[in-house]
N, CA and C atoms as a LAMMPS dump frame, in Angstrom:
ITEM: TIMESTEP
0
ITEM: NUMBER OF ATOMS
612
ITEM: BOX BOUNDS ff ff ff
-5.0000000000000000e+02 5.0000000000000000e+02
-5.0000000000000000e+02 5.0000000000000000e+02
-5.0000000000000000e+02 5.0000000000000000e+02
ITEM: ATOMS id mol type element x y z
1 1 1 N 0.848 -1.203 0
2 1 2 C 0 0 0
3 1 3 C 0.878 1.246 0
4 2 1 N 0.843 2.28 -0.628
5 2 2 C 1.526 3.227 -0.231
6 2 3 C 1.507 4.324 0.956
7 3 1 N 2.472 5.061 1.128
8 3 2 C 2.513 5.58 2.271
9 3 3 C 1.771 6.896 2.297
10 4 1 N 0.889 6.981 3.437
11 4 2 C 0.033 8.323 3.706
12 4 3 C 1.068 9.323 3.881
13 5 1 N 0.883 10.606 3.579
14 5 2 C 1.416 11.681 4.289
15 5 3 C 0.926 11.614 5.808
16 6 1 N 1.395 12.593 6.695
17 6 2 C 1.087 13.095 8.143
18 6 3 C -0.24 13.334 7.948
19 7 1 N -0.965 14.619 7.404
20 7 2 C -2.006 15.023 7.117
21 7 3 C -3.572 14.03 6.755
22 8 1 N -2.479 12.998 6.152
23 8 2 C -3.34 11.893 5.588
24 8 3 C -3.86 10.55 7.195
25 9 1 N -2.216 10.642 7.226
26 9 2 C -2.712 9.613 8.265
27 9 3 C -3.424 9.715 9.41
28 10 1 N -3.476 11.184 10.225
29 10 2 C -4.06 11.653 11.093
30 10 3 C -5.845 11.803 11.09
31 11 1 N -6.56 12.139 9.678
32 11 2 C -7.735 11.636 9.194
33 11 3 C -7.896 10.175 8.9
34 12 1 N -6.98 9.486 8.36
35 12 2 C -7.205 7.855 8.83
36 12 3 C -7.598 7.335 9.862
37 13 1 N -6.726 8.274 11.034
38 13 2 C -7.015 7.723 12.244
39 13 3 C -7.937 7.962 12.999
40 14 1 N -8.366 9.109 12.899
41 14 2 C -9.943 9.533 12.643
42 14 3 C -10.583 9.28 13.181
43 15 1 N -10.912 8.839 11.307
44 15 2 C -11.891 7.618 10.227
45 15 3 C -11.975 6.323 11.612
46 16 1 N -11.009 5.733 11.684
47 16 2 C -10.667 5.097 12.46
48 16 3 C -11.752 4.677 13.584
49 17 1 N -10.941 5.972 14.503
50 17 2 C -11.507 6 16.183
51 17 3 C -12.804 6.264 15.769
52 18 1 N -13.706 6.842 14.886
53 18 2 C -15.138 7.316 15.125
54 18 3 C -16.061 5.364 14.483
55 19 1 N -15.102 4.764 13.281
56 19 2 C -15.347 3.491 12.989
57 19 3 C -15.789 2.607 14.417
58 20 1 N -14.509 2.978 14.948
59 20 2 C -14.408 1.586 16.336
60 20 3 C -15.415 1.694 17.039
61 21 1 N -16.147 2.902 17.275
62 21 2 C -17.487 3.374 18.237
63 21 3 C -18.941 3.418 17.419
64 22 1 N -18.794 2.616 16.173
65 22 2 C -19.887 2.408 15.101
66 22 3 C -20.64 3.849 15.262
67 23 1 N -19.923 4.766 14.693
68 23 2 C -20.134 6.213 14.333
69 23 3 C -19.364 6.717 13.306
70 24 1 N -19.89 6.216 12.418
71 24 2 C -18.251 6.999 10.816
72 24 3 C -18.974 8.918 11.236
73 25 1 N -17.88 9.061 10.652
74 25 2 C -18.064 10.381 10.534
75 25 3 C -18.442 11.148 9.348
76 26 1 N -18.482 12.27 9.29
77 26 2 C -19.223 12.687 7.703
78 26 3 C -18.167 13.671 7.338
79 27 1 N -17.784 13.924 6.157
80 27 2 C -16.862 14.975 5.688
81 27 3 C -16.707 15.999 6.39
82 28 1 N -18.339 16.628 6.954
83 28 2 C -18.182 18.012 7.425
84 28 3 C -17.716 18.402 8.752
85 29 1 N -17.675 16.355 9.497
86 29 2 C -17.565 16.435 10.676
87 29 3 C -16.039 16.633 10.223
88 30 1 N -15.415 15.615 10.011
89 30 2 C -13.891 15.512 9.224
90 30 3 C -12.941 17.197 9.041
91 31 1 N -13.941 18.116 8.444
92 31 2 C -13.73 19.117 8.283
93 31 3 C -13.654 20.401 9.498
94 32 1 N -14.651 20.049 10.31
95 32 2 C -14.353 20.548 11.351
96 32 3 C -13.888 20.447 12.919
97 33 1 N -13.832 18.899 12.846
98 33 2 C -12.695 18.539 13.546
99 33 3 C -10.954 18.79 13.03
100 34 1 N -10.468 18.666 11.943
101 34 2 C -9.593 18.95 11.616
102 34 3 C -9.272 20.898 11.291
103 35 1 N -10.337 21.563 11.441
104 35 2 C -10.269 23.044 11.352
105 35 3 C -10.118 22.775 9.776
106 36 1 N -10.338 22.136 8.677
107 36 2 C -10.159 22.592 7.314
108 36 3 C -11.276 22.577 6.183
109 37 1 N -11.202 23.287 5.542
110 37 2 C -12.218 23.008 3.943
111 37 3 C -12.994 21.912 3.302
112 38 1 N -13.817 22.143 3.709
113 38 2 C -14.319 20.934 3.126
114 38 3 C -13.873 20.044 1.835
115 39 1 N -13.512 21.324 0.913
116 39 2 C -12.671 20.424 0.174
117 39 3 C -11.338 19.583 0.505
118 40 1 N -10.924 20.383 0.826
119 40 2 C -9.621 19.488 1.255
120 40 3 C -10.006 18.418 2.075
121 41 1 N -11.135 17.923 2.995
122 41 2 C -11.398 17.008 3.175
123 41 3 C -11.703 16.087 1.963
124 42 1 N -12.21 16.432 1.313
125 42 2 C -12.777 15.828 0.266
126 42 3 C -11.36 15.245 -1.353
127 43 1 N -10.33 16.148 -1.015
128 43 2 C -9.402 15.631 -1.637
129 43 3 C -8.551 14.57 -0.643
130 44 1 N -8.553 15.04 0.644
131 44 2 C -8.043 13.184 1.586
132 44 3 C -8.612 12.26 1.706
133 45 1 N -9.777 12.31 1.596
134 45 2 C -10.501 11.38 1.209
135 45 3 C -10.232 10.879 -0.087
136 46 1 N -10.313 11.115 -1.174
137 46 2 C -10.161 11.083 -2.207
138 46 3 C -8.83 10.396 -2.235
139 47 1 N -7.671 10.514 -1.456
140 47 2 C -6.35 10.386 -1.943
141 47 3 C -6.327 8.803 -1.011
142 48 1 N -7.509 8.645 0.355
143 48 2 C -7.395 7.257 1.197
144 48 3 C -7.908 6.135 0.167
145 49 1 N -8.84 6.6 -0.441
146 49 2 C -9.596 5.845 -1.803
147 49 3 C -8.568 5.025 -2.373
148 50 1 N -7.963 6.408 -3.027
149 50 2 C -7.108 5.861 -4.55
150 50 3 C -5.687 4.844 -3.653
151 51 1 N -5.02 4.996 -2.618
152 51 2 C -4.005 4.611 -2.172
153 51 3 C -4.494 2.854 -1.45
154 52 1 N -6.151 3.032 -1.202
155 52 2 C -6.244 1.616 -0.927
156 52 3 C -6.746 1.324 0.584
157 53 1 N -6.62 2.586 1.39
158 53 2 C -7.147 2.757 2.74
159 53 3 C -8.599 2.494 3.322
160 54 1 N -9.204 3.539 2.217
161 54 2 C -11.242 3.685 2.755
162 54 3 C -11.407 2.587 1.155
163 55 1 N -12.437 2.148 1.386
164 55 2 C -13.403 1.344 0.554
165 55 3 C -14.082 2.467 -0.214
166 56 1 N -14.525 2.026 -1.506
167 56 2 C -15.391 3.105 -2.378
168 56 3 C -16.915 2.717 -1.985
169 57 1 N -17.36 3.865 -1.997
170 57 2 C -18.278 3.88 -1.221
171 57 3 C -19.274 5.172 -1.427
172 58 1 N -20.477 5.579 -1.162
173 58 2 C -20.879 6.523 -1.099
174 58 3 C -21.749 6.868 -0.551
175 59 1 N -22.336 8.188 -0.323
176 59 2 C -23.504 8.466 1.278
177 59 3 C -22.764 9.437 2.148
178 60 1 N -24.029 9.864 2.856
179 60 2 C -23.763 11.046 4.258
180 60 3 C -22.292 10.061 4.658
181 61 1 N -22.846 9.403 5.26
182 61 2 C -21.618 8.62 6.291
183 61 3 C -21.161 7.307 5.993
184 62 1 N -20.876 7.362 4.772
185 62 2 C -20.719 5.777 4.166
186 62 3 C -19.085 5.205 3.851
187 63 1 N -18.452 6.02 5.347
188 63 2 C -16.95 6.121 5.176
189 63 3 C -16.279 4.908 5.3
190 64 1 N -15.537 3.588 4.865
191 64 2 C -15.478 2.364 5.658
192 64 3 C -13.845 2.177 5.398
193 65 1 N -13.14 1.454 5.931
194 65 2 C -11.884 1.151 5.844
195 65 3 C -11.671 -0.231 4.802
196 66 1 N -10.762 -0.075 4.144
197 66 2 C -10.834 -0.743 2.614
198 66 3 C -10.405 -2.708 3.624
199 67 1 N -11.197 -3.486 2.626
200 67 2 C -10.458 -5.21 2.91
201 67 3 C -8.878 -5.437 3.442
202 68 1 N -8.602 -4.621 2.018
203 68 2 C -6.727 -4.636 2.158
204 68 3 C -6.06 -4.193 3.616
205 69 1 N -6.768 -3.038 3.783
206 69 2 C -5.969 -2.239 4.884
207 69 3 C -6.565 -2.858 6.355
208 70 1 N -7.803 -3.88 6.477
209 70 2 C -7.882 -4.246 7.874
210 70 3 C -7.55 -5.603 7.539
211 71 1 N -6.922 -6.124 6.395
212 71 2 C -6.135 -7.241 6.435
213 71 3 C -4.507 -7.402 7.077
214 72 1 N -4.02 -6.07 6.73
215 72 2 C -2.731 -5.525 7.19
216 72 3 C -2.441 -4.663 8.257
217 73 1 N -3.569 -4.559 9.218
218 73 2 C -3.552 -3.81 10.493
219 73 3 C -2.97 -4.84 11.394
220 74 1 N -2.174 -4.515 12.158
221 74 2 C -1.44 -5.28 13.327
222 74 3 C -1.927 -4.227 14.444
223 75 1 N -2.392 -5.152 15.772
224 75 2 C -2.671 -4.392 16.631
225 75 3 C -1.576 -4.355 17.127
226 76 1 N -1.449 -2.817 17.84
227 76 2 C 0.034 -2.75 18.229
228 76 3 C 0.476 -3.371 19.749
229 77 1 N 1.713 -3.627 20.199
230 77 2 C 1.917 -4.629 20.924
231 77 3 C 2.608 -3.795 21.811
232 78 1 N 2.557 -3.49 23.187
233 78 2 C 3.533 -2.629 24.23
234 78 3 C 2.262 -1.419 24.935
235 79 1 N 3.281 -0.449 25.024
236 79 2 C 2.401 0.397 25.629
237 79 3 C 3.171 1.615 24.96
238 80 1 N 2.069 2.568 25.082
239 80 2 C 1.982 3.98 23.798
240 80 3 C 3.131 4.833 24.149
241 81 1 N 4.123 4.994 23.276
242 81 2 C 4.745 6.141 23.576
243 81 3 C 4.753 7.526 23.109
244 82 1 N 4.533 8.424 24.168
245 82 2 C 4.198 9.781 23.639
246 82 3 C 5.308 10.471 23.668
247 83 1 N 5.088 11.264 22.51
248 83 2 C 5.873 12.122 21.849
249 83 3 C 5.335 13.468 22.845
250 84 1 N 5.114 14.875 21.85
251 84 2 C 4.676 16.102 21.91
252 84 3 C 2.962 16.238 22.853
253 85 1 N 3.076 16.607 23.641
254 85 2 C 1.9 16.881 24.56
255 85 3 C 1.231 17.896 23.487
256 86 1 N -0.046 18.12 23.169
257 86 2 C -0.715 18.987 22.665
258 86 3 C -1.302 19.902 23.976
259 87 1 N -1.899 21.163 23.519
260 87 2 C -2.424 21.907 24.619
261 87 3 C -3.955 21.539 24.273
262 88 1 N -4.703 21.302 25.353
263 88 2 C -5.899 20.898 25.595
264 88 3 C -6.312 19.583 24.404
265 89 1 N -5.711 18.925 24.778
266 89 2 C -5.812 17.237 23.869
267 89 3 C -5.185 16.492 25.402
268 90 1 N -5.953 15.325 25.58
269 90 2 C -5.416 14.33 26.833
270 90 3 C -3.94 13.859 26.514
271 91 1 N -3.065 13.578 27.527
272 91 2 C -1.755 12.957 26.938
273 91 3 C -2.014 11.855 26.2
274 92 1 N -3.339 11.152 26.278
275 92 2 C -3.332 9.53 25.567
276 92 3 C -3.665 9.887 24.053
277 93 1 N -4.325 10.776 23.915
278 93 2 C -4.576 11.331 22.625
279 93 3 C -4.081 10.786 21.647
280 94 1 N -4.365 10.171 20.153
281 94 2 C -3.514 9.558 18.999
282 94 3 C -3.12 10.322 18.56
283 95 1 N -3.117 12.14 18.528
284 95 2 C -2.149 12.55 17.687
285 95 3 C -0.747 12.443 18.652
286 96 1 N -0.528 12.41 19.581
287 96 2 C 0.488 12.41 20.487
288 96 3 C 1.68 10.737 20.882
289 97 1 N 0.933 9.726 20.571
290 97 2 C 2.017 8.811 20.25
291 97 3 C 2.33 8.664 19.339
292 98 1 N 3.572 8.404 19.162
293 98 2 C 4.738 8.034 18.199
294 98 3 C 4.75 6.654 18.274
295 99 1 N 4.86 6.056 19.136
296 99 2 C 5.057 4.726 18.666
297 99 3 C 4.613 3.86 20.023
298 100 1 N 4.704 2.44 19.763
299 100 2 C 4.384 1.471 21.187
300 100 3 C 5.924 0.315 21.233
301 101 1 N 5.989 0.239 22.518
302 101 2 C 7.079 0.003 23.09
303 101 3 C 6.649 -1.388 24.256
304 102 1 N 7.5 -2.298 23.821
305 102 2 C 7.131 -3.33 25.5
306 102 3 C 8.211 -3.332 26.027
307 103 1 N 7.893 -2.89 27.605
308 103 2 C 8.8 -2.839 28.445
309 103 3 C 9.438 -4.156 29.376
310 104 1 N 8.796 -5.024 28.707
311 104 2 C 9.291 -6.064 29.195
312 104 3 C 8.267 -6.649 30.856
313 105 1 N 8.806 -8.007 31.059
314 105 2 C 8.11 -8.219 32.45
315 105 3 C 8.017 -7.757 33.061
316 106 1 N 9.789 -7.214 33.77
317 106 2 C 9.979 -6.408 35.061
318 106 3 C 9.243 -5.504 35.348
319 107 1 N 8.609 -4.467 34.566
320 107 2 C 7.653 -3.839 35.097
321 107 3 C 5.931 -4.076 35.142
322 108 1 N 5.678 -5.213 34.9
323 108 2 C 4.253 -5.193 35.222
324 108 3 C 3.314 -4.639 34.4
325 109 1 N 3.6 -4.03 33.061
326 109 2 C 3.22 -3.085 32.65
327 109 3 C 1.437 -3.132 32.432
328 110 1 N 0.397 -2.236 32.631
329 110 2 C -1.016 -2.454 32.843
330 110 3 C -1.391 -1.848 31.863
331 111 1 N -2.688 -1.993 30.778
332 111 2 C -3.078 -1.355 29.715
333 111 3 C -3.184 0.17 30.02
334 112 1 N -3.393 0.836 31.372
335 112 2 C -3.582 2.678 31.533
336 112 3 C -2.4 2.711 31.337
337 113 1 N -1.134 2.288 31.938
338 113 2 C 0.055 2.92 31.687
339 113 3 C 0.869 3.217 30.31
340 114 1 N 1.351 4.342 29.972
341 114 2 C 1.863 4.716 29.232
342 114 3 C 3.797 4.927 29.087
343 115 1 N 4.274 5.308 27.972
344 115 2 C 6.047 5.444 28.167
345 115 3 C 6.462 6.645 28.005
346 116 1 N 6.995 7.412 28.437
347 116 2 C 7.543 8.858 28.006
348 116 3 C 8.914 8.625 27.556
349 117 1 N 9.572 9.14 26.305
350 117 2 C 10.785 9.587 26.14
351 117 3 C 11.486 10.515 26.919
352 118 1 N 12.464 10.448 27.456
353 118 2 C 13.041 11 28.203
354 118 3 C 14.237 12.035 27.293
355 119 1 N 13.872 13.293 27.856
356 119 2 C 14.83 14.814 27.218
357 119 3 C 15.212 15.704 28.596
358 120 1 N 16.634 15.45 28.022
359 120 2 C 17.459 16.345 29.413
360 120 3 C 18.229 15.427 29.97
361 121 1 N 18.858 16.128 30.842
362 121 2 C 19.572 15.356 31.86
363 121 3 C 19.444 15.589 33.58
364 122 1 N 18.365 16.295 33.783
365 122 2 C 17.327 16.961 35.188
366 122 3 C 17.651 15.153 35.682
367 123 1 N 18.078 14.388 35.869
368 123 2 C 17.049 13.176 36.46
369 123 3 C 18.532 12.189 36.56
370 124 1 N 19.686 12.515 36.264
371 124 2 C 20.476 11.559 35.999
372 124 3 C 21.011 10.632 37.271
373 125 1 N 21.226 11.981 38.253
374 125 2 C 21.62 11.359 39.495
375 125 3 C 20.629 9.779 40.228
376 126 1 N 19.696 9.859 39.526
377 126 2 C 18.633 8.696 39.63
378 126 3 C 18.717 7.851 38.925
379 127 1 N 19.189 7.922 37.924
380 127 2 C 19.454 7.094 36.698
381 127 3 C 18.383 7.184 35.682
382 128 1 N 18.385 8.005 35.225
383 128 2 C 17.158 8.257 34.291
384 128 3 C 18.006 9.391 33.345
385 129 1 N 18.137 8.489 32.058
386 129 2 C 19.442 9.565 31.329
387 129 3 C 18.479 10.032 30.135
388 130 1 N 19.086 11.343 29.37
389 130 2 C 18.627 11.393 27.925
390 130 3 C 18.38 10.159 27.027
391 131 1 N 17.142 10.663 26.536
392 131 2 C 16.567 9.655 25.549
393 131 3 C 16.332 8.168 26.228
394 132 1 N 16.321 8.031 27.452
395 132 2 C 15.558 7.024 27.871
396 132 3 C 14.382 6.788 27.966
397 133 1 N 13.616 5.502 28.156
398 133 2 C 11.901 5.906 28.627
399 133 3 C 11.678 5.495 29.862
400 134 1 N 10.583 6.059 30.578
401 134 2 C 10.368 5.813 31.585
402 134 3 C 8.818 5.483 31.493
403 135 1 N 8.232 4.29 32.264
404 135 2 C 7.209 3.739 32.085
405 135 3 C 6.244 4.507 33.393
406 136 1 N 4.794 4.944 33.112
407 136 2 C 4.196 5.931 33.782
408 136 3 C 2.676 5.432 34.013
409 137 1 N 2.482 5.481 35.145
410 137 2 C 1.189 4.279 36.144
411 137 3 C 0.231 5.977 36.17
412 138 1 N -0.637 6.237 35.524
413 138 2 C -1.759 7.545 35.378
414 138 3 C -2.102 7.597 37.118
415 139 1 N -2.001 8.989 37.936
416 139 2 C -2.449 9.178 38.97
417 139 3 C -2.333 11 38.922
418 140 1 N -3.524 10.971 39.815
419 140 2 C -3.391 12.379 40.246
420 140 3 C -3.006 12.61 41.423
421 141 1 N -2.624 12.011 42.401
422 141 2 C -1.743 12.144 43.688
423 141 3 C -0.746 11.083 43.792
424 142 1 N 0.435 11.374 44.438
425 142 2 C 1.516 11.152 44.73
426 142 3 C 2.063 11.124 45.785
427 143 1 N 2.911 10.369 46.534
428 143 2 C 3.738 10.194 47.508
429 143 3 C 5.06 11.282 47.551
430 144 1 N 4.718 12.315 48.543
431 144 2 C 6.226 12.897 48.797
432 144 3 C 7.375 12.563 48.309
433 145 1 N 8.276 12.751 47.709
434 145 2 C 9.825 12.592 46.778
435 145 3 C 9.634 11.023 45.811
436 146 1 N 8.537 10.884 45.46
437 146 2 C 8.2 9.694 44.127
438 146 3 C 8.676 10.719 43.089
439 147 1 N 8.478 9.785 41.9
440 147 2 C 9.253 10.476 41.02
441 147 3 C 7.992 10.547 40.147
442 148 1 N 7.575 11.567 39.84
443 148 2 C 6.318 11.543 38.979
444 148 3 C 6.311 12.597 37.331
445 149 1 N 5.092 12.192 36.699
446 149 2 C 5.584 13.376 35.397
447 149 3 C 4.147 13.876 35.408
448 150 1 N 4.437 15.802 35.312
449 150 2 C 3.585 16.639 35.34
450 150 3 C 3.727 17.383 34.415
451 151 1 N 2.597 17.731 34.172
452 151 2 C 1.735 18.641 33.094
453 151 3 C 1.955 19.88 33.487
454 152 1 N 3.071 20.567 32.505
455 152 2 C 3.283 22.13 33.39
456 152 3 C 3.412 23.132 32.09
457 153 1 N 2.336 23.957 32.073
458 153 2 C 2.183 24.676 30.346
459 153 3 C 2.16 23.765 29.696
460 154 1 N 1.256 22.79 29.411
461 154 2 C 0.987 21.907 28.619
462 154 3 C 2.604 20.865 28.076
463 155 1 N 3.379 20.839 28.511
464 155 2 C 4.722 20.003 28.603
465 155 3 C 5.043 19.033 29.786
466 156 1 N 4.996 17.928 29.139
467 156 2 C 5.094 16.903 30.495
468 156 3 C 6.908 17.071 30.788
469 157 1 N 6.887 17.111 32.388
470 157 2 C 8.459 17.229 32.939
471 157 3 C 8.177 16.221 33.986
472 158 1 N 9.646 15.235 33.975
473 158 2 C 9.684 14.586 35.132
474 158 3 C 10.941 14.928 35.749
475 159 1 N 9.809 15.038 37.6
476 159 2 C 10.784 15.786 38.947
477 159 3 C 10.483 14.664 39.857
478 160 1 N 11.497 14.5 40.959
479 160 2 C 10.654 14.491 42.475
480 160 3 C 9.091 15.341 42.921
481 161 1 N 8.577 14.894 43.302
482 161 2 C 7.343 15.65 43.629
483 161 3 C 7.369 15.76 44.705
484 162 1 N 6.841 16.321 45.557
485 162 2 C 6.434 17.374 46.948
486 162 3 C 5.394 18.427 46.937
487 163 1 N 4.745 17.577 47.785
488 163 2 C 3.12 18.687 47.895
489 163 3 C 3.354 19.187 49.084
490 164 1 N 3.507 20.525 49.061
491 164 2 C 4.081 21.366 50.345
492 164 3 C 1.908 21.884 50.439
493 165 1 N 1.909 22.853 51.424
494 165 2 C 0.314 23.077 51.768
495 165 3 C 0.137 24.242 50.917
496 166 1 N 0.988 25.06 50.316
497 166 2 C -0.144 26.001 49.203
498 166 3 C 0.609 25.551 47.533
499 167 1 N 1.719 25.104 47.18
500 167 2 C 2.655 24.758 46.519
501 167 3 C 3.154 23.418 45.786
502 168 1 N 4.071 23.3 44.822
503 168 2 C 4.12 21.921 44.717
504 168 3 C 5.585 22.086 44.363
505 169 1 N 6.135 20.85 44.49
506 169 2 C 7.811 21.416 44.502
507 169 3 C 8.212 20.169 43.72
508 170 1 N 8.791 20.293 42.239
509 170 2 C 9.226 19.844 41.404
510 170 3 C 11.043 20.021 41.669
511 171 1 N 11.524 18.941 41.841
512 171 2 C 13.247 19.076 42.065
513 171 3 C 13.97 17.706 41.322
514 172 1 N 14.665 18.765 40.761
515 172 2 C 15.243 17.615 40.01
516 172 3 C 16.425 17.209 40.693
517 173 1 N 16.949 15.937 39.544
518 173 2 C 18.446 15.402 40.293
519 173 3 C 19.466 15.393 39.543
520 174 1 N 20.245 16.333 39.506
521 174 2 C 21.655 16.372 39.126
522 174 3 C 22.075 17.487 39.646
523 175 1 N 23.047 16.987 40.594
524 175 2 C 23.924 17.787 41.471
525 175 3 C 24.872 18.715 40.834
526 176 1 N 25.229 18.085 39.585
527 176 2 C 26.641 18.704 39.037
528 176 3 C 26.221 19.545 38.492
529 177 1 N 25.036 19.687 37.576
530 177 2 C 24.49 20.765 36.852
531 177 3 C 24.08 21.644 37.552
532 178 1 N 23.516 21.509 38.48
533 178 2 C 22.871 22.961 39.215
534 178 3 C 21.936 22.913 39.623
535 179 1 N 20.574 22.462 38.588
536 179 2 C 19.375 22.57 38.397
537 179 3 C 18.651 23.258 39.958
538 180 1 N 17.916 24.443 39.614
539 180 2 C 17.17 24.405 40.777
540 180 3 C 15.817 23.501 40.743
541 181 1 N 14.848 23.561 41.659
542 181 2 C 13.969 23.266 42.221
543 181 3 C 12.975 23.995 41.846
544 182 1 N 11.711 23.685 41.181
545 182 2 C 10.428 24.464 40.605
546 182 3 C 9.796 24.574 41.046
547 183 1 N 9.083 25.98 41.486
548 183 2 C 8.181 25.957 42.99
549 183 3 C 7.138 26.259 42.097
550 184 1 N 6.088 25.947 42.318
551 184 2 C 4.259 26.326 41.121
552 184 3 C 3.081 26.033 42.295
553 185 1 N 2.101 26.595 41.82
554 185 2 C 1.239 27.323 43.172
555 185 3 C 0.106 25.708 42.84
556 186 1 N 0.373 25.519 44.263
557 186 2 C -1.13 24.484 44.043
558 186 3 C -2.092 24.416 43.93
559 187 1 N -3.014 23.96 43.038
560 187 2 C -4.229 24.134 42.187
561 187 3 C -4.505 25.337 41.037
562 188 1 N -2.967 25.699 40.381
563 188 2 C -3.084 26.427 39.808
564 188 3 C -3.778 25.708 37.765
565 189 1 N -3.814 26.207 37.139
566 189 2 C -4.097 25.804 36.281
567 189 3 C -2.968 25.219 35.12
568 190 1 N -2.165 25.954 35.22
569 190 2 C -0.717 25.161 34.335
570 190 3 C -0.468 24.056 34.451
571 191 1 N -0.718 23.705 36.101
572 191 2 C 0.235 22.421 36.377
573 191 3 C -0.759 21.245 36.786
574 192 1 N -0.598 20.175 36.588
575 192 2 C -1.577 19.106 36.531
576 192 3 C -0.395 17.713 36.968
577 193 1 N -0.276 16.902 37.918
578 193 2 C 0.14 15.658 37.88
579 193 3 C -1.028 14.719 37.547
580 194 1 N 0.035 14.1 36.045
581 194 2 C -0.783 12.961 35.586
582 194 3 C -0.36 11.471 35.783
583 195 1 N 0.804 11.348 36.289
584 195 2 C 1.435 9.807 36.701
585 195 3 C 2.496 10.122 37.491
586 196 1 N 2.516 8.785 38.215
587 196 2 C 4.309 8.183 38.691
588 196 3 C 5.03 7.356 38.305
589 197 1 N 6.207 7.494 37.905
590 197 2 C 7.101 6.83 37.181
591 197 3 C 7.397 5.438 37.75
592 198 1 N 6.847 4.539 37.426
593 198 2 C 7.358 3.307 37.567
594 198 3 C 8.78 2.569 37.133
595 199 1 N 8.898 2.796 36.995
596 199 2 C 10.523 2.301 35.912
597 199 3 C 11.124 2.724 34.413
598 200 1 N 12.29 2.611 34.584
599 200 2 C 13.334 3.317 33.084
600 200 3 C 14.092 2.152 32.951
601 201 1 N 14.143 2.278 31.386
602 201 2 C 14.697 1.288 30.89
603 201 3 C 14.92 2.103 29.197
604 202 1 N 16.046 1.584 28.585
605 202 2 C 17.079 2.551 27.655
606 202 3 C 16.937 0.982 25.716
607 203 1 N 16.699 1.568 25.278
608 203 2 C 16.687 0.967 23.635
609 203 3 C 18.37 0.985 23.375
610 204 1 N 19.049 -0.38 23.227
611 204 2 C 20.62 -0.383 23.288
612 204 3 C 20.734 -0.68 21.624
């Protein structure tokens, strides 16, 4: 089959999620979920057709995913790894993983939990280096100095956590660098804890 563009595949996926809940969607929905033109819906559509994706078909909502392409769907195997946090989209969101990852036994891993790529070096003294992942159990409270990842301006960062009584105290670990300690007002709206880090483990 050939390969979708970005643009393409992101309305596939859609197509998709509104399929799985026996609700296709209709162009105009297509169109304004994606913020675009109806035509240009109507030319991605057009382009899932010809490449072999949607089935030909026609009607309000007569959108279906082609023989070929749910012959060659592999459900994916691991747990989701997210890329780029969107602002006001959930972290589980499909435009936001990149890919799925199994972490193996040792961690237990449960269908809510998710993997973050790891950027920086805030965390090393713990052992949690650049470009590692760290596997993440969804919670909104936390244990004093756990190591958790929060939602701060829509960018997930992982700190130590500390819920002081008006405050929340994000501190990282690397001594040699400097890093201070991130103080953010509790119950403010920027900042949101969405998990605790269960375990890191590195792609050799």
């Amino acid at each position: 089959m050939e390969p979708l563009t970005e643009k393409q595949q992101k309305v596939l996926k859609y197509i998709e999620s509104r399929l799985e809940k026996n609700n296709p969607p209709s162009q105009r929905e297509i169109a304004r979920h994606f913020r675009l033109a109806q035509n240009s819906v109507y030319q991605l559509i057009s382009y899932l057709r010809k490449k072999g994706y949607l089935a030909d078909s026609s009607g309000h909502r007569a959108l279906r995913l082609s023989r070929e392409y749910l012959e060659n769907i592999k459900r994916p195997e691991g747990l989701p790894v997210i890329g780029m946090v969107a602002a006001g989209r959930p972290i589980l969101a499909e435009e936001n993983i990149e890919q799925y990852l199994d972490p193996g036994e040792v961690f237990k891993p449960t269908a809510k939990m998710f993997i973050l790529k790891v950027t920086g070096d805030s965390m090393v003294d713990v052992g949690i280096m650049d470009g590692d992942f760290v596997v993440v159990k969804p919670t909104s409270e936390i244990a004093n100095g756990r190591i958790g990842v929060v939602l701060l301006n829509n960018e997930a960062t992982i700190k130590k956590v500390y819920i002081r009584r008006n405050r929340i105290a994000l501190e990282p670990a690397n001594k040699a660098a400097g890093y201070k300690t991130m103080y953010v007002k509790k119950g403010a709206g920027n900042v949101r804890i969405i998990g605790e880090v269960t375990g890191c483990f590195r792609k050799l």
